[in-house]
C-alpha positions as CSV (number, residue, x, y, z in Angstrom):
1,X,37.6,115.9,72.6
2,X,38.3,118.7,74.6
3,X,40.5,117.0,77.7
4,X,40.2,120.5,79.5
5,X,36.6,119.4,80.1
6,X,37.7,115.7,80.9
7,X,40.5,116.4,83.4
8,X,39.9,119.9,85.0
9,X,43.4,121.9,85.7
10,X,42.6,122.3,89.1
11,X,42.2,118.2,89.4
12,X,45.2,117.8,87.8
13,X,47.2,120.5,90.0
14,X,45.7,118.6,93.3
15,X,47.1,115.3,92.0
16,X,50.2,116.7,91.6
17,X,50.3,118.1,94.4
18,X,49.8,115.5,96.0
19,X,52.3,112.8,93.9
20,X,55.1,115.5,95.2
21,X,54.4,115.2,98.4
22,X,54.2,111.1,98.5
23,X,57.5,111.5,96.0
24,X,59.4,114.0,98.5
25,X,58.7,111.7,101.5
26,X,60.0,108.7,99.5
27,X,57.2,107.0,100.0
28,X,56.3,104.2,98.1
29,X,52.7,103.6,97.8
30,X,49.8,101.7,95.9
31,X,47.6,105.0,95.6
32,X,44.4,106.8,93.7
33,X,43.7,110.2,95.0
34,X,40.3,111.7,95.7
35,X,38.3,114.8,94.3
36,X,38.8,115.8,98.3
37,X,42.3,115.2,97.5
38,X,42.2,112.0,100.3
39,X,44.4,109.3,99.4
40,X,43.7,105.6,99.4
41,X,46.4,103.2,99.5
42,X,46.1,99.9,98.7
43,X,48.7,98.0,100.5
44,X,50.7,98.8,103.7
45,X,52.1,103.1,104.5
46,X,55.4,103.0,107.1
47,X,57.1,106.6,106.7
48,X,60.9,106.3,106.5
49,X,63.4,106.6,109.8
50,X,64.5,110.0,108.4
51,X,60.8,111.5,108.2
52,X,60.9,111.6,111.9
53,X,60.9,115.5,112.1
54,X,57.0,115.3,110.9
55,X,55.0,117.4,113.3
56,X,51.8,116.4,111.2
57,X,50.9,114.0,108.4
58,X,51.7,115.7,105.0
59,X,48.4,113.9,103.6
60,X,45.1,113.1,104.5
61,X,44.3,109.7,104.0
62,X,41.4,107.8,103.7
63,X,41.4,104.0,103.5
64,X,44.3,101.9,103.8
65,X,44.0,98.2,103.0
66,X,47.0,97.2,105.1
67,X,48.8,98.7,108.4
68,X,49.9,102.5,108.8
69,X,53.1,102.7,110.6
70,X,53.8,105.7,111.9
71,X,55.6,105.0,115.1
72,X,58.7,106.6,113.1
73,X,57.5,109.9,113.6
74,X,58.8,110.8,116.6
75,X,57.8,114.7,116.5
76,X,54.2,113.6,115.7
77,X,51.7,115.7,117.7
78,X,48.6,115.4,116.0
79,X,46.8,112.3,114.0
80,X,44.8,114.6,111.9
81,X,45.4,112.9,108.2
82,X,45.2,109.2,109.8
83,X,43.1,106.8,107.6
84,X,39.7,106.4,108.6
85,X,39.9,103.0,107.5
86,X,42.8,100.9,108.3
87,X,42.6,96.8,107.2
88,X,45.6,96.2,109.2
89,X,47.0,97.4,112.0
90,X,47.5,101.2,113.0
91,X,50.5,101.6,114.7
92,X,51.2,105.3,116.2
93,X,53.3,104.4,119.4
94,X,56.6,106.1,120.1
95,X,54.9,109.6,118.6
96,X,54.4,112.7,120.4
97,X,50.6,112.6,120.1
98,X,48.5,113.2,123.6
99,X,45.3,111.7,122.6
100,X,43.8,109.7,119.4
101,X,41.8,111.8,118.5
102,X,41.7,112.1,114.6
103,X,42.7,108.4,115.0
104,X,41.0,106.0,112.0
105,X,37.0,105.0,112.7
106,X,37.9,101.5,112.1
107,X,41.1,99.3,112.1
108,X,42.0,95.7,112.9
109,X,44.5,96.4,115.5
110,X,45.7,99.6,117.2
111,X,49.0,99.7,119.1
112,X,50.1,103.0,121.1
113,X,52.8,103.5,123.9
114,X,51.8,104.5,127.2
115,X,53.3,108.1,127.0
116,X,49.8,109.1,125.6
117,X,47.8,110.8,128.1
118,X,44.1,110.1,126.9
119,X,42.2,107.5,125.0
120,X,40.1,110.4,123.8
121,X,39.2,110.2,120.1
122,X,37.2,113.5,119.6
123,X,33.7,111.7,120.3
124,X,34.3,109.3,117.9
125,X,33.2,106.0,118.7
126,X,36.2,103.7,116.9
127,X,35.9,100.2,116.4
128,X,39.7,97.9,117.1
129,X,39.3,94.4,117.1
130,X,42.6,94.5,118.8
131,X,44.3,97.2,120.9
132,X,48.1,97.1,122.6
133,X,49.9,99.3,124.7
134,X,53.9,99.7,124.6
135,X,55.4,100.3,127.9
136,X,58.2,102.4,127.1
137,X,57.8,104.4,130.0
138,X,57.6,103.7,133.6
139,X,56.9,106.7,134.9
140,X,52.8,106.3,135.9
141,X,52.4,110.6,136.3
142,X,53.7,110.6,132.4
143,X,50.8,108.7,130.6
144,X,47.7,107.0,130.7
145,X,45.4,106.8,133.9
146,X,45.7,103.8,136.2
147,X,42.7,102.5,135.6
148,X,42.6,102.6,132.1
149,X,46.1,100.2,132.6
150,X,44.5,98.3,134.9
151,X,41.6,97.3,132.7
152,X,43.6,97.1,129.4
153,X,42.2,93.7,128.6
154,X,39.3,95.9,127.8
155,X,40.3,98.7,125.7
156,X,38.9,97.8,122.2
157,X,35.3,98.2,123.9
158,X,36.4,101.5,126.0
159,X,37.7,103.0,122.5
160,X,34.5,101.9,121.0
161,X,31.9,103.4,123.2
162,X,33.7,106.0,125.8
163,X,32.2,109.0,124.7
164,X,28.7,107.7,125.3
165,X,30.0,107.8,129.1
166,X,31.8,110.9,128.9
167,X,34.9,109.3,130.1
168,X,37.0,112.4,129.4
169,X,34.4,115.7,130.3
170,X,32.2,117.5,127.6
171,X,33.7,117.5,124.1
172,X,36.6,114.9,125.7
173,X,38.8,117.8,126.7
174,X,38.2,117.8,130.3
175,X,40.6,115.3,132.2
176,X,39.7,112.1,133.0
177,X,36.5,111.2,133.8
178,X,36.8,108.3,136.7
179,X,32.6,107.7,137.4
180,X,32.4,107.7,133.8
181,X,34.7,105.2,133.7
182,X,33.2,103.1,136.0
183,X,30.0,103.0,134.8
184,X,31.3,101.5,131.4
185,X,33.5,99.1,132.7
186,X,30.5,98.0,134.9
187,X,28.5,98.0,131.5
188,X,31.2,95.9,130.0
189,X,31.6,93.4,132.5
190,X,27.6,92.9,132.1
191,X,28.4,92.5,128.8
192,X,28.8,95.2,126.6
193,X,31.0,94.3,123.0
């Protein structure tokens, strides 16, 4: 049997590539890699205290059975890599992120800090059964919108269906959209889920 044809070099080099990066980030993971060299991890991800100079993720990951802690990564600035599938709870407060967008599709629980400055997910419509703010700042000009704060109690149905009222401009790069806004809390408290 010729094994060439069974495991293709190039296969084998993306593994490996891969398996050195999880190894020189000491992380220790339950993990299969994916022909789009995606990982999927079955069990919890937390990156160590001293991987807190991570601008970026050094992987892109797919689905995650448990939580994904990265509220380590203090130098964050982007979520591109995050899971799209998180069973747990995704946990990204204390980063240096401004948005979530690239944040996972679906998760059980998401918890950010209110230094982020938009809910904004890229026009992706995510679904949190659960979402928590940390209030590690008290400085209102620094993070979130007001309202947004002041109607937390609904921010698992905002994340889910914001972009359908373009509550942050065309392509969610415009600032905050406040009639947009209002029209989907109105929705929601006439009963959107």
């Amino acid at each position: 049997m010729d094994l060439a044809y069974v495991f293709p070099d190039d296969l084998l080099a993306e593994q490996n590539d891969v398996h050195t990066i999880i190894r020189d980030h000491w992380l220790v993971l339950n993990y299969t890699v994916n022909k789009d060299k995606s990982v999927n991890v079955q069990g919890d991800v937390r990156f160590p205290d001293f991987a807190s100079f991570l601008t970026k993720l050094p992987l892109q990951f797919n689905k995650v059975s448990g939580n994904f802690d990265i509220s380590t990564l203090v130098n964050l600035t982007t979520l591109k890599g995050s899971p799209v599938e998180v069973g747990g709870v995704f946990n990204c407060s204390y980063t240096n992120i401004n948005s979530l967008q690239h944040a996972p599709k679906k998760a059980s629980k998401l918890i950010f800090d209110n230094n982020l400055r938009s809910l904004s997910t890229g026009n992706l419509n995510c679904n949190f059964d659960e979402v928590s703010i940390l209030f590690v700042n008290s400085d209102p000009v620094d993070g979130l919108p007001s309202m947004i704060i002041k109607y937390s109690d609904f921010l698992p149905t905002i994340v889910k269906y914001q972009s359908y009222f373009d509550v942050w401009g065309d392509n969610n790069k415009d600032p905050f959209n406040q009639d947009g806004f209002a029209e989907l809390i109105t929705e929601i408290s006439e009963g959107l889920k």
